[in-house]
C-alpha positions as CSV (number, residue, x, y, z in Angstrom):
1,X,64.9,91.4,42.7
2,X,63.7,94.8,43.2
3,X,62.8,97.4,40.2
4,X,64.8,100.5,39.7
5,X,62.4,102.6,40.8
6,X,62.2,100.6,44.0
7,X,66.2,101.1,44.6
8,X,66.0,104.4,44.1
9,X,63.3,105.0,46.4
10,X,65.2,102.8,49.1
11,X,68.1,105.1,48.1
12,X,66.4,108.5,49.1
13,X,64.8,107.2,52.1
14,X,68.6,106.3,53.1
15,X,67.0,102.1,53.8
16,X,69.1,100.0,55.7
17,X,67.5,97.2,53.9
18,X,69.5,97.8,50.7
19,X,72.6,95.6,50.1
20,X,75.8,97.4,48.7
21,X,75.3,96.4,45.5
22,X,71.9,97.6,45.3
23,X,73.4,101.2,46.7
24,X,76.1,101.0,44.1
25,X,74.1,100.3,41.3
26,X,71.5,103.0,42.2
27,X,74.3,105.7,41.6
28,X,74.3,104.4,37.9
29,X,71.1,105.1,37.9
30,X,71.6,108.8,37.7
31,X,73.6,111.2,35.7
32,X,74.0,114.2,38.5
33,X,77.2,113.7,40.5
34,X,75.6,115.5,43.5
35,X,73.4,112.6,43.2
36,X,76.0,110.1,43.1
37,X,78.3,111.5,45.3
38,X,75.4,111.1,47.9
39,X,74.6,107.9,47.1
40,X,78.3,106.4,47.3
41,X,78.5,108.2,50.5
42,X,76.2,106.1,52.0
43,X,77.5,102.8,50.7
44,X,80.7,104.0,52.2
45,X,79.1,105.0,56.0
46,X,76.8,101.5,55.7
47,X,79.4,99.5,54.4
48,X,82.9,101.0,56.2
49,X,84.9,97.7,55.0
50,X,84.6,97.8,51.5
51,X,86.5,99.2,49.0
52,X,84.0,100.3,46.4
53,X,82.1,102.6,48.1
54,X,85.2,104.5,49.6
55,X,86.6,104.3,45.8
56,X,83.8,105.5,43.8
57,X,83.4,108.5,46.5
58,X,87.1,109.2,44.8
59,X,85.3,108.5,41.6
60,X,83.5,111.2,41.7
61,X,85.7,113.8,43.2
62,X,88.0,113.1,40.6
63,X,85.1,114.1,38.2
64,X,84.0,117.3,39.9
65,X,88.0,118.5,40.1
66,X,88.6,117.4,43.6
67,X,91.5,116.0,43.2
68,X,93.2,116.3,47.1
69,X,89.6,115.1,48.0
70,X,89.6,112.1,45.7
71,X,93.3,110.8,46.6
72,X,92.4,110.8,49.9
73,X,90.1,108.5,49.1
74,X,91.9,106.7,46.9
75,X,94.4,106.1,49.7
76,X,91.7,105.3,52.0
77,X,90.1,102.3,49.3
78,X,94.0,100.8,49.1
79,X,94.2,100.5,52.8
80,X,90.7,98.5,52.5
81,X,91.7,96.5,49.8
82,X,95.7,96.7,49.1
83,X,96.9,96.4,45.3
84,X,93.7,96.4,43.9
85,X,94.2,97.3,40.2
86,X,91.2,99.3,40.4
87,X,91.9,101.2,43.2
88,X,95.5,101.9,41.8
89,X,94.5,102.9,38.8
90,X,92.8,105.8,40.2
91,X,95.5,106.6,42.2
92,X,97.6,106.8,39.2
93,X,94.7,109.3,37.5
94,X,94.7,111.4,40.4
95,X,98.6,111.7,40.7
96,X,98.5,112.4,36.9
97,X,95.6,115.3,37.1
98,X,98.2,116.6,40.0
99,X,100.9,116.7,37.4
100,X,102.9,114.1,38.9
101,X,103.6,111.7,36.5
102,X,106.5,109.5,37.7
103,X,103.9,108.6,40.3
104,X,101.2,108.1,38.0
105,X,103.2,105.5,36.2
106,X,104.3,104.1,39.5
107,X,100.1,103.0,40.7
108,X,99.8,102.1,36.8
């Protein structure tokens, strides 16, 4: 029940009073991927066991080009939550930006 502006505060002071759905949605709240990419960092580090934070880490590597980086994280998200559609749809994005695309079809 808190405001956006109230999340996003939390967010920057790095609060251990936010949940991880609160830390997820804050990184919709922006459009810079630096920003993002921070803020699904720490949903990842405060929140080691689930899959979304690891993934959407991947999320945005696969948008700034950082492909290795995002598979990696990819693989990391499957160990966390194994055959999640999500999570291997991604990988099949990043094996397909990698040129692989037997793989690709493979995750899809």
């Amino acid at each position: 029940s808190r405001t956006d502006a109230q999340i996003l505060a939390l967010v920057k002071m790095n609060s251990d009073s936010l949940s991880i759905e609160e830390i997820l949605y804050a990184a919709t709240l922006t459009n810079d991927w630096n920003e993002k990419l921070s803020t699904y960092k720490m949903a990842e580090a405060k929140y080691p066991n689930d899959w979304r934070g690891v993934n959407n880490v991947g999320y945005v590597y696969v948008m700034q080009n950082k492909v290795n980086a995002a598979s990696a994280q990819f693989e990391k998200a499957n160990k966390l939550s194994s055959n999640n559609s999500v999570i291997l749809n991604n990988m099949g994005i990043a094996a397909r930006w990698k040129g692989d695309r037997k793989t690709a079809e493979e995750y899809y």
